[in-house]
ROTI-488773 format. One line per field, with one value per residue (C-alpha): residue number from 1; residue in three letters; x, y, z. Coordinates in Angstrom, 2 decimals, always signed. Example, Ala and Ser with C-alpha at 12.3 -4.5 7.8 and 13.67 -1.06 7.14 Angstrom:
BEGIN
k	[1 2]
r	[ALA SER]
X	[+12.30 +13.67]
Y	[-4.50 -1.06]
Z	[+7.80 +7.14]
//
This chain:
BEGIN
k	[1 2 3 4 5 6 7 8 9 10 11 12 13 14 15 16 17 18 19 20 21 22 23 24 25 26 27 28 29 30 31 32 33 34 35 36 37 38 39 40 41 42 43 44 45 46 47 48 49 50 51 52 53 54 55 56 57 58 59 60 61 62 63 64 65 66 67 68 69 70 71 72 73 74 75 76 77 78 79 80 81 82 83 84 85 86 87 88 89 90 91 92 93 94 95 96 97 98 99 100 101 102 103 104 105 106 107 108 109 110 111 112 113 114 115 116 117 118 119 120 121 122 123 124 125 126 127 128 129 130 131 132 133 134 135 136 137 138 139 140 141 142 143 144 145 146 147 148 149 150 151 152 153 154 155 156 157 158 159 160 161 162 163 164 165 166 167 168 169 170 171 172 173 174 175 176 177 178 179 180 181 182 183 184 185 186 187 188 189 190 191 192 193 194 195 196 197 198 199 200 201 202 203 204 205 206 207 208 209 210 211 212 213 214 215 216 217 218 219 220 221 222 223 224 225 226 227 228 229 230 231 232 233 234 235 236 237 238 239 240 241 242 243 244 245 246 247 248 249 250 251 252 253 254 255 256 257 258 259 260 261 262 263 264 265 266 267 268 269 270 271 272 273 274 275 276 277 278 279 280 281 282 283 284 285 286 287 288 289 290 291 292 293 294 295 296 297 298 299 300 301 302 303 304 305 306 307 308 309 310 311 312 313 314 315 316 317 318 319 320 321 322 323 324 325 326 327 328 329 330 331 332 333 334 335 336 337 338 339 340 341 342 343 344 345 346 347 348 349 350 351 352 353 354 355 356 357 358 359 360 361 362 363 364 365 366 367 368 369 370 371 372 373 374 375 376 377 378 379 380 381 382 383 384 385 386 387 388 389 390 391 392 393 394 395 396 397 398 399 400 401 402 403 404 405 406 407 408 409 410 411 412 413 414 415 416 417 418 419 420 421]
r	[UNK UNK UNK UNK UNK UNK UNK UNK UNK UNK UNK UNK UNK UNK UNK UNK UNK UNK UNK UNK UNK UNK UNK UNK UNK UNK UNK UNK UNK UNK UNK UNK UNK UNK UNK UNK UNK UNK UNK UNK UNK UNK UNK UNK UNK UNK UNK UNK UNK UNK UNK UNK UNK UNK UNK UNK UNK UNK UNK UNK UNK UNK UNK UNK UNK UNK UNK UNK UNK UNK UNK UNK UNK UNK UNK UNK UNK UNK UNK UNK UNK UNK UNK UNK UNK UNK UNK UNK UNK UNK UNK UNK UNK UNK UNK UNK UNK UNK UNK UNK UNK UNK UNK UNK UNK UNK UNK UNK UNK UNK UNK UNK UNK UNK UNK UNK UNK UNK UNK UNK UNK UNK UNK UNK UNK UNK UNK UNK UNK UNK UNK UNK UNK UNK UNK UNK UNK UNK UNK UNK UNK UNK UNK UNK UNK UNK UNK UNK UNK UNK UNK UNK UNK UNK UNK UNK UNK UNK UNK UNK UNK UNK UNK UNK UNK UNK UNK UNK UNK UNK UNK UNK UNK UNK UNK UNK UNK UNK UNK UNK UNK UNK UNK UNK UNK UNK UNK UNK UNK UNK UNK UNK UNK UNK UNK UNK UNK UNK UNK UNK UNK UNK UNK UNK UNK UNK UNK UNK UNK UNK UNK UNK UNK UNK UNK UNK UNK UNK UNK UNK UNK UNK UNK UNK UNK UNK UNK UNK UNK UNK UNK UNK UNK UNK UNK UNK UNK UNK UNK UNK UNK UNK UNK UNK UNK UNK UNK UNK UNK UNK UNK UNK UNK UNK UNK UNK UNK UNK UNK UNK UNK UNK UNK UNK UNK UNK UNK UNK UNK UNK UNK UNK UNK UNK UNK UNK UNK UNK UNK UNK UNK UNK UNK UNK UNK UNK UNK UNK UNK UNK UNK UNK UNK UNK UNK UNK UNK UNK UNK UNK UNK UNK UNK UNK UNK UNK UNK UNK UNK UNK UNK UNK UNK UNK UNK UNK UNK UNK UNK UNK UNK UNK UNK UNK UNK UNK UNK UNK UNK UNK UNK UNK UNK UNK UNK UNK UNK UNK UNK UNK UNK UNK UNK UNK UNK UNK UNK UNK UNK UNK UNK UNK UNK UNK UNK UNK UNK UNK UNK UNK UNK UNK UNK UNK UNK UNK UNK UNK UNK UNK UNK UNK UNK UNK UNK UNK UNK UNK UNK UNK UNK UNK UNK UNK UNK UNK UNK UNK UNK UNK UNK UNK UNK UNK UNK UNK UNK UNK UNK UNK UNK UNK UNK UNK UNK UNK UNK UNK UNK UNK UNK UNK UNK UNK UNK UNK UNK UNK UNK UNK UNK]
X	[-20.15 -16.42 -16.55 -16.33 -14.93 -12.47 -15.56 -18.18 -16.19 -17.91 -17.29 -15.53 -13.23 -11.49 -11.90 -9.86 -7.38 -6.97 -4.82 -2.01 -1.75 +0.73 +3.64 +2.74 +4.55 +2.43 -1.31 -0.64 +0.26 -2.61 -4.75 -2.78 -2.76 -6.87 -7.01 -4.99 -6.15 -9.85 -8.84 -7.49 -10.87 -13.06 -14.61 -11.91 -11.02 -7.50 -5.96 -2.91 -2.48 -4.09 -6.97 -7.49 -7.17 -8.71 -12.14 -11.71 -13.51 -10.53 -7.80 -5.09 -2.24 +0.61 -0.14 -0.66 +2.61 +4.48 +3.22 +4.47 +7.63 +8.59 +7.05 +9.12 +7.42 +8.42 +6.31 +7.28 +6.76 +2.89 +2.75 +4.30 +0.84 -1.29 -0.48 -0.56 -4.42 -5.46 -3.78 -5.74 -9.13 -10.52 -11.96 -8.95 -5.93 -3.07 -2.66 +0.40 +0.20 -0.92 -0.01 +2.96 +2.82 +5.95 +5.22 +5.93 +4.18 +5.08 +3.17 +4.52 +6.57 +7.73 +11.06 +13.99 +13.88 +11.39 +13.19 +13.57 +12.25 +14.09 +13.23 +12.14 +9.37 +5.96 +3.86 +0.37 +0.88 +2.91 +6.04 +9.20 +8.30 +10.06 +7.97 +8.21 +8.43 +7.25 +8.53 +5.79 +4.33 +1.01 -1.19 -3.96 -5.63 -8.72 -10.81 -8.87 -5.86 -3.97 -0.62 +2.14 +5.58 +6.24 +9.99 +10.44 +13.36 +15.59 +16.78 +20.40 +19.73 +18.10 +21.11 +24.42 +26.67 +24.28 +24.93 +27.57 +25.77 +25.23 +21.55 +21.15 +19.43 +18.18 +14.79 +15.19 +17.46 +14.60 +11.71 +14.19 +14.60 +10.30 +10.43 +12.38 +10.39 +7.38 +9.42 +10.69 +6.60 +6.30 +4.41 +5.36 +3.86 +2.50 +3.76 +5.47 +3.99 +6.55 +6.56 +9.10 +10.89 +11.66 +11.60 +14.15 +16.70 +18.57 +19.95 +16.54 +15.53 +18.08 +17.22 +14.36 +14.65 +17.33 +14.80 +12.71 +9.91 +7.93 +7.42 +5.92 +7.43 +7.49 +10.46 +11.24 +10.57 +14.52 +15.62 +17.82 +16.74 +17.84 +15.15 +14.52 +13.43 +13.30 +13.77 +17.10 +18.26 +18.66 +19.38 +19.88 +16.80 +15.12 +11.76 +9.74 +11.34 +10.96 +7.12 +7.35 +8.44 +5.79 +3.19 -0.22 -1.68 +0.37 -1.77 -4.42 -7.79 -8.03 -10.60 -9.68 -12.11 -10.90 -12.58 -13.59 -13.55 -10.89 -9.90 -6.23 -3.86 -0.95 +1.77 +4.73 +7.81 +10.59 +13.68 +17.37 +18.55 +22.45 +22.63 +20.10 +20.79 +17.68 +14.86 +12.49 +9.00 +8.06 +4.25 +3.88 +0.32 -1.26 -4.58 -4.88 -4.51 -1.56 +1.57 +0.81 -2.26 -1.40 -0.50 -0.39 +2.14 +3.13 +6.25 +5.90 +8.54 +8.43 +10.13 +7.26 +7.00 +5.83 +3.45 +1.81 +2.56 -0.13 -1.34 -4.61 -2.85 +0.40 -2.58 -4.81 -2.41 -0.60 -3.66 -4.00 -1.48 -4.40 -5.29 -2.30 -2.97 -6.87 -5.44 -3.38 -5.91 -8.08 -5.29 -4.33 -7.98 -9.71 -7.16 -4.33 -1.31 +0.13 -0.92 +1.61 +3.27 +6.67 +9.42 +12.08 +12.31 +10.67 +8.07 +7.15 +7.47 +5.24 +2.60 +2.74 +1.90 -0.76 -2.62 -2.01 -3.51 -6.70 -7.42 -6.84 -8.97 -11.58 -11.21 -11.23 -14.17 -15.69 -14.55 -15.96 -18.98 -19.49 -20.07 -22.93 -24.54 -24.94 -24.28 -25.52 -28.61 -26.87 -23.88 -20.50 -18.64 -16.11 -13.41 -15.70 -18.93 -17.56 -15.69 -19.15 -20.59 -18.01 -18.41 -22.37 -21.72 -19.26 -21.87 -24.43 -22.85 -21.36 -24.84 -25.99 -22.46 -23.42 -26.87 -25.65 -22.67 -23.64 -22.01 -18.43 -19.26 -19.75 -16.92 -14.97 -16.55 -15.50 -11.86 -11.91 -13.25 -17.17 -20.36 -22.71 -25.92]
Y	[+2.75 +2.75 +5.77 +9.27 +12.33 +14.75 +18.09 +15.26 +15.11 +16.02 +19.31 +17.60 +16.15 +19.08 +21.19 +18.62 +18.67 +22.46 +21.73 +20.40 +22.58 +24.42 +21.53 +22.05 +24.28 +23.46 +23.52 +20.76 +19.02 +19.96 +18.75 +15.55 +14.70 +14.97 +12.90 +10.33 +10.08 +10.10 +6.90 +5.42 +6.12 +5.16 +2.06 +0.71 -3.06 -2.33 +0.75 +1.24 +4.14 +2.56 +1.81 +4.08 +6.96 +5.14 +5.29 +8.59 +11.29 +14.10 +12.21 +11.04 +8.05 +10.37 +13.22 +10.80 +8.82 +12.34 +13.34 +10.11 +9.82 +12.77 +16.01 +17.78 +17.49 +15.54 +13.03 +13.13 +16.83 +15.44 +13.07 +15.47 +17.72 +14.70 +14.33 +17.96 +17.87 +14.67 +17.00 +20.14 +18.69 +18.29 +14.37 +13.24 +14.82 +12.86 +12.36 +11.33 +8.50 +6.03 +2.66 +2.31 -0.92 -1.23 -4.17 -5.03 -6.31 -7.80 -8.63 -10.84 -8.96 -10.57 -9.41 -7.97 -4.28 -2.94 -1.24 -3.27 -6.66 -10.00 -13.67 -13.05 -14.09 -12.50 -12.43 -12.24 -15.75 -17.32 -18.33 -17.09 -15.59 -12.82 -9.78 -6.31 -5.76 -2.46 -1.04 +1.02 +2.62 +2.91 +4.59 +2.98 +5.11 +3.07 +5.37 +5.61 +3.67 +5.52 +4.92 +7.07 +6.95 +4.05 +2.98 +0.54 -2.54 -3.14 -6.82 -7.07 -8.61 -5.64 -3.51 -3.49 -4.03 -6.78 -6.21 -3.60 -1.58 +1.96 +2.26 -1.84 -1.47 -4.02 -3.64 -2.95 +0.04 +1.14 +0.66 +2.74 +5.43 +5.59 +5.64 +8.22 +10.16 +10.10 +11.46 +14.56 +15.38 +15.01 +11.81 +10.16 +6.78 +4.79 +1.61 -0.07 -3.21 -5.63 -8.95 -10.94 -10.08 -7.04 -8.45 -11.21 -7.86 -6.72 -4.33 -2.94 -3.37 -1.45 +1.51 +1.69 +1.62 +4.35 +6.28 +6.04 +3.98 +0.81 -2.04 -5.57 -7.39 -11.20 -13.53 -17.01 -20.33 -20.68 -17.92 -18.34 -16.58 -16.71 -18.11 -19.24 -22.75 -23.75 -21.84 -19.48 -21.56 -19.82 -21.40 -20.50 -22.19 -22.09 -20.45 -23.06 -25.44 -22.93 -22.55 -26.67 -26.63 -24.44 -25.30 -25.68 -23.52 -20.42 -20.30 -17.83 -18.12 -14.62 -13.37 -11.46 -9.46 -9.65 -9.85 -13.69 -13.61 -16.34 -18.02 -17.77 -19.27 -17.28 -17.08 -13.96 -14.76 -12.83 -13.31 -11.70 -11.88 -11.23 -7.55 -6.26 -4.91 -6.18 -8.12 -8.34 -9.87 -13.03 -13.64 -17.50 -17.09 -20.55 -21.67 -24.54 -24.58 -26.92 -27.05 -30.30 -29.51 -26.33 -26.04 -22.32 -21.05 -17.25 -15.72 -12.02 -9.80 -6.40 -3.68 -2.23 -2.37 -6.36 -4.32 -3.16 -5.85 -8.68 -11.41 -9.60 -6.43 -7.77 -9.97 -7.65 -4.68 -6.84 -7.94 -4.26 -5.38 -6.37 -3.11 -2.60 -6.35 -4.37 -1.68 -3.60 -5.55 -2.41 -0.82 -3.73 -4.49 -1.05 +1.16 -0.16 +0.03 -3.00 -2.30 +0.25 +0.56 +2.04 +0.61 +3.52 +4.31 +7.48 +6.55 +3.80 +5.60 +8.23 +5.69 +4.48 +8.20 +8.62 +5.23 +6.90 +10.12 +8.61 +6.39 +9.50 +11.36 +8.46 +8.64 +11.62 +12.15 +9.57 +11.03 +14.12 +12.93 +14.17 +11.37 +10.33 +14.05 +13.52 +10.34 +7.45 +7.06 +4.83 +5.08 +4.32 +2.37 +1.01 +1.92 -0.34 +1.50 +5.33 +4.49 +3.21 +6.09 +8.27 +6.22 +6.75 +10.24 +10.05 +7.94 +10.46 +13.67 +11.47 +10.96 +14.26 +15.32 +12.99 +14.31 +17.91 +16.44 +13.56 +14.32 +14.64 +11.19 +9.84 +10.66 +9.30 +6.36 +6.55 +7.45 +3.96 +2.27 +1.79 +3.48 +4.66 +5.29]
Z	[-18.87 -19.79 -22.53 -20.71 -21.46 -19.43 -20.06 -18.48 -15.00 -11.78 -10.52 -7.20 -9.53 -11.04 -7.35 -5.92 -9.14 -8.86 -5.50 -7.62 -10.25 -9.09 -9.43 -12.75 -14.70 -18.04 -19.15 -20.79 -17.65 -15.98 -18.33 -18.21 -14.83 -14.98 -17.91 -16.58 -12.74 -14.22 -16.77 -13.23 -11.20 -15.05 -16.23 -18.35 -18.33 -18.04 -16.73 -19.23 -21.16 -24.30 -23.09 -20.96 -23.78 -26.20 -23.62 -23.17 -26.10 -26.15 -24.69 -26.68 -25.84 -27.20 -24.99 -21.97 -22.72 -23.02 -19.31 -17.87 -19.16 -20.48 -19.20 -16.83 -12.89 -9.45 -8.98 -5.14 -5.16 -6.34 -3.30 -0.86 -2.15 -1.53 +1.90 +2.73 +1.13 +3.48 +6.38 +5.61 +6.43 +10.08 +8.99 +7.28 +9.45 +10.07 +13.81 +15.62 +17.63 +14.36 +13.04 +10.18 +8.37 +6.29 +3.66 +0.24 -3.06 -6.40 -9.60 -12.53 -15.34 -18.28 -20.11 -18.73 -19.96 -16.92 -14.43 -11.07 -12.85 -11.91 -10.83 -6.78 -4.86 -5.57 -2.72 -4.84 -6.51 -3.56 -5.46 -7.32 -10.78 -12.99 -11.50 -9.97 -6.14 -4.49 -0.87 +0.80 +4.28 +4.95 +7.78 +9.70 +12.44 +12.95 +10.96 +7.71 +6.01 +3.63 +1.05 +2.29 +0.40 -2.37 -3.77 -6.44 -5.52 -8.46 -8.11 -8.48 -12.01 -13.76 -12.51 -14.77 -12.03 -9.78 -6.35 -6.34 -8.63 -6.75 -7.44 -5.86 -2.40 -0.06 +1.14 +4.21 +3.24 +0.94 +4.29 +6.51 +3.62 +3.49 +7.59 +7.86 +5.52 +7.23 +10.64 +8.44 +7.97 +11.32 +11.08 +14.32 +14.88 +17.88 +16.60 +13.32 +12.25 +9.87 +8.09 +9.20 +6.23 +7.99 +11.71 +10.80 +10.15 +13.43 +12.05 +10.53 +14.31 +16.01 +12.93 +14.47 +18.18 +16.96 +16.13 +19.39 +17.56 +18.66 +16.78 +16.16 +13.69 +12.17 +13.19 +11.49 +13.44 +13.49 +15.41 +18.31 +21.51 +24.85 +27.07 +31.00 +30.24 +33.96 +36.66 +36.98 +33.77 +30.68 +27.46 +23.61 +21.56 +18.53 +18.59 +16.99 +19.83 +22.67 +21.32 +21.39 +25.31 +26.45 +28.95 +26.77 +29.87 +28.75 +25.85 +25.58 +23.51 +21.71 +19.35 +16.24 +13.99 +10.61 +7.48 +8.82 +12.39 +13.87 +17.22 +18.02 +21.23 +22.59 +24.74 +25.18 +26.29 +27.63 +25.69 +25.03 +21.31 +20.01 +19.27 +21.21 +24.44 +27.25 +26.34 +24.16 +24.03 +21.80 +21.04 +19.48 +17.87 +16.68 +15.22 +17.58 +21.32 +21.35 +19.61 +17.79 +16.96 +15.02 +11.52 +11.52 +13.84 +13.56 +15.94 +16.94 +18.35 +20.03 +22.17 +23.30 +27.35 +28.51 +30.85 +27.53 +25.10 +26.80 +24.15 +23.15 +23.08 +20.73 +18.35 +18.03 +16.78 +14.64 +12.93 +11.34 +9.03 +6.98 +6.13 +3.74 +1.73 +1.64 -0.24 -2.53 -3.55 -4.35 -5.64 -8.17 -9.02 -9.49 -10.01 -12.07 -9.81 -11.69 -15.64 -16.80 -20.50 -19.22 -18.58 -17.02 -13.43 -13.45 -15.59 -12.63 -9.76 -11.47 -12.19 -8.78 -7.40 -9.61 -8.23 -5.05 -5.97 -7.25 -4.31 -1.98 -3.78 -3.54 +0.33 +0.70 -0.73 +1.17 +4.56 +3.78 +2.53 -0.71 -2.42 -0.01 -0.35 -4.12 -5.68 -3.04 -1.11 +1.39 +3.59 +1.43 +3.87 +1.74 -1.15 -3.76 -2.55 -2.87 -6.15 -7.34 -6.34 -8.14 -11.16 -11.11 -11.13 -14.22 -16.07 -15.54 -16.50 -19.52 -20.67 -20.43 -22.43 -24.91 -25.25 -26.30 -28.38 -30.54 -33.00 -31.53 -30.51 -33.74 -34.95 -32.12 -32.60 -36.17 -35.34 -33.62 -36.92 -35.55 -36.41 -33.85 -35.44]
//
């Protein structure tokens, strides 16, 4: 049922609202931010602000447009709250010692008045389009995998002055900005898992051995390294041709678990690369067990310790990367990260914050287990599940709403230029 009203909402919703309200210096806001997280978690088709007002009895598109772009409050003040919620409870604490995946995402955008929108590569449709590209971190701790911090990359073209405009930043720049964020909370991970978007940066690399963490990051096929191709002789080579030399018995069979589970071969290697001082290690993962044979080859880098790092080990971390292209597609297709009408900055970054808001409050829920108490009569292992579940329990106390106020329904209806009778 897409109609719903903001008086119909479940009790949990508006007890787990009541933890932000004090951001809010406004009523009005605090109204707001309800209306506009429960159009997010709703039924609508699309999650922009027109339709998601125009499904909502009470809620109006000027008042929501005014708290996005105009009404005075921090939208990372809001996330900063978020996190400190997730940390207050025993089952969703954040513990040290868990995975950071540093990734980004883009959706099309047409025009050229959106802030941040350019011709670059969007990841979702798997070539160069006029889009939007986000920078985010994200937690995986093998129970839970949660949206930490989120910064929006204006390409040089949206930006007055290109390149050497001041607010143009590389993303890299923008990942180590969001890393060292989480280390001010005290976050501290076990490991940081990059594309080799990221990996491909030595200079993102030595940020983050600065910074005492461990990674395992992508590299591109074309990467020089210095390797021991025969014994006590060591040689600068491409990885794709180093991976080409290799012995087909220094390739491992490992089994990953993923949403399809998949046979991969491996091999590490201990290599030295320009601007890093020692070695490092170099997994060549391929969907065949020899190099000819293979028409998937992925190269894997990493500082942690070789005594560590073994194939399975190095694979099998790396493949928690998923988890963040899981929540983007959730994110895109249930909650409306990418339908917006807003074009500034803050107005982005505030819509952003808000997706994150409602899909915390959709695990949290879940890892508590309210939903399951009330609204399911089997376990809710999944986002799509416990949103269902929430959404059953909107529907419900909808129709009951509905039963004692037919009236204001009919002329709701009416407002809209239809007749319910």
């Amino acid at each position: 049922m897409k109609e719903t009203t903001p008086a119909a909402m479940p009790p949990c919703f508006d007890r787990w609202c009541k933890r932000f309200d004090d951001i809010f210096s406004h009523q009005a806001q605090k109204r707001e931010f309800r209306n506009y997280i429960g159009g997010l978690l709703g039924e609508s088709e699309r999650k922009n602000l027109s339709q998601m007002a125009s499904n909502a009895v009470g809620v109006t598109y000027h008042r929501l447009h005014h708290f996005l772009t105009e009404a005075p409050w921090d939208a990372q003040q809001v996330n900063e709250r978020r996190l400190l919620v997730m940390n207050q409870c025993s089952q969703t604490r954040i513990n040290r010692g868990f995975t950071l995946i540093v990734d980004d995402s883009g959706h099309r955008k047409s025009g050229n008045f959106t802030a941040g929108v350019g011709r670059q590569y969007i990841g979702e449709i798997g070539k160069t389009e006029n889009g939007i590209v986000v920078v985010t971190t994200h937690l995986y701790d093998g129970k839970k995998s949660l949206p930490l911090d989120i910064e929006l990359y204006q390409h040089a073209s949206s930006l007055t002055e290109g390149k050497k405009d001041i607010e143009f930043k590389k993303k890299p720049e923008l990942a180590l900005t969001l890393v060292e964020r989480s280390l001010e909370r005290g976050y501290r991970p076990g490991i940081v898992l990059i594309d080799a978007g990221y990996g491909n940066n030595t200079t993102f690399l030595l940020e983050l051995e600065k910074r005492k963490l461990k990674y395992i990051g992508g590299v591109a096929k074309n990467r020089k390294v210095i390797a021991e191709i025969e014994a006590n002789e060591r040689e600068e080579i491409r990885l794709d041709k180093l991976a080409e030399s290799l012995p087909v018995g220094n390739f491992a069979p490992i089994q990953l678990n993923l949403d399809k589970p998949k046979t991969v071969w491996v091999a590490t290697v201990e290599v030295e690369l320009s601007q890093l001082e020692g070695t490092r290690t170099i997994a060549i993962v391929m969907n065949a067990s020899t190099f000819d044979q293979a028409s998937d080859i992925d190269y894997l880098i990493t500082n942690v310790d070789s005594s560590v790092a073994t194939t399975e080990w190095i694979v099998t971390t790396y493949a928690q990367r998923n988890w963040v292209e899981v929540f983007y597609r959730e994110a895109k297709g249930w909650l409306g990260l990418k339908e917006y009408q807003v074009r500034d900055y803050r107005s982005l970054i505030r819509h952003f914050i808000l997706v994150f808001c409602a899909y915390t409050f959709i695990l949290w829920h879940t890892k508590t287990g309210g939903l399951r108490r009330r609204w399911a009569s089997k376990s809710l292992n999944t986002f799509v599940e416990a949103l269902e579940a929430f959404r059953t329990a909107m529907s419900f106390r909808f129709v009951e709403w509905l039963n004692h106020n037919r009236d204001v329904f009919v002329a709701y209806k009416a407002a809209l230029g239809f007749i319910w009778a």
